[in-house]
Residue, then its C-alpha position, 0 to 999 in steps of 0.5 A: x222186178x218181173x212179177x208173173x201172172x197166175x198162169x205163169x205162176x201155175x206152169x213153174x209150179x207144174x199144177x193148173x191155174x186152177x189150183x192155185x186159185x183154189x188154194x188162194x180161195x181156200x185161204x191156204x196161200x196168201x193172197x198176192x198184191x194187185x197192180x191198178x188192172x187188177x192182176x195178180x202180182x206173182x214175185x219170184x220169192x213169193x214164188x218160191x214160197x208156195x214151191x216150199x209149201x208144196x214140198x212140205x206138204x201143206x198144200x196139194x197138186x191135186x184140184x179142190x173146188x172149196x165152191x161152185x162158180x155161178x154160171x154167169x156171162x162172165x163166168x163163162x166167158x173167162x171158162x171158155x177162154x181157159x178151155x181155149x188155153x188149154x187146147x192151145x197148149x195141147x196143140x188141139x183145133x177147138x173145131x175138133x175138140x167141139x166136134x168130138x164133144x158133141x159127139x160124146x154128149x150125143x152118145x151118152x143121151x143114147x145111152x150109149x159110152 
């Protein structure tokens, strides 16, 4: 059997990594077991379940934060690598997108938008 990781679990469900962690937190889906790595292992039924779940309404596609993640090294480092992900995906250079950013941040510490 294929088993997906949570990433792959969250782009065949059309919501953000994120989310779905967010309802594993939250207690709103249950926990998937986890090979020797400690990876979660997504099933193809397990899948299914949580699809069924969204359609039924008893979780959301919208991203809740149930807590505030501490802003540790490893925290940021896995936050990074997501944003890098993410960017990726877009098809968006990170160089660009630090540059455009720190131009934002500069902007508003002028007062400016």
């Amino acid at each position: 059997m294929k088993y997906l990781t949570t990433l792959e679990v969250a782009r065949e469900l059309g919501v953000s990594k994120q989310t779905v962690l967010n309802w594993l937190y939250a207690g709103r889906i249950q926990e998937p077991p986890r090979n020797a790595q400690g990876y979660r292992l997504w099933s193809p039924s397990r899948v299914d379940l949580v699809r069924t779940m969204m359609q039924d309404g008893r979780v959301h596609k919208r991203t809740i934060m149930h807590h505030v993640p501490k802003a540790t090294a490893a925290f940021l480092i896995d936050y990074a690598r997501e944003v890098a992900g993410v960017l990726g995906e877009a098809g968006i250079a990170e160089v660009a997108f630090t540059r455009e950013l720190t131009k934002a941040l500069a902007r508003q510490r002028r007062g400016g938008r």
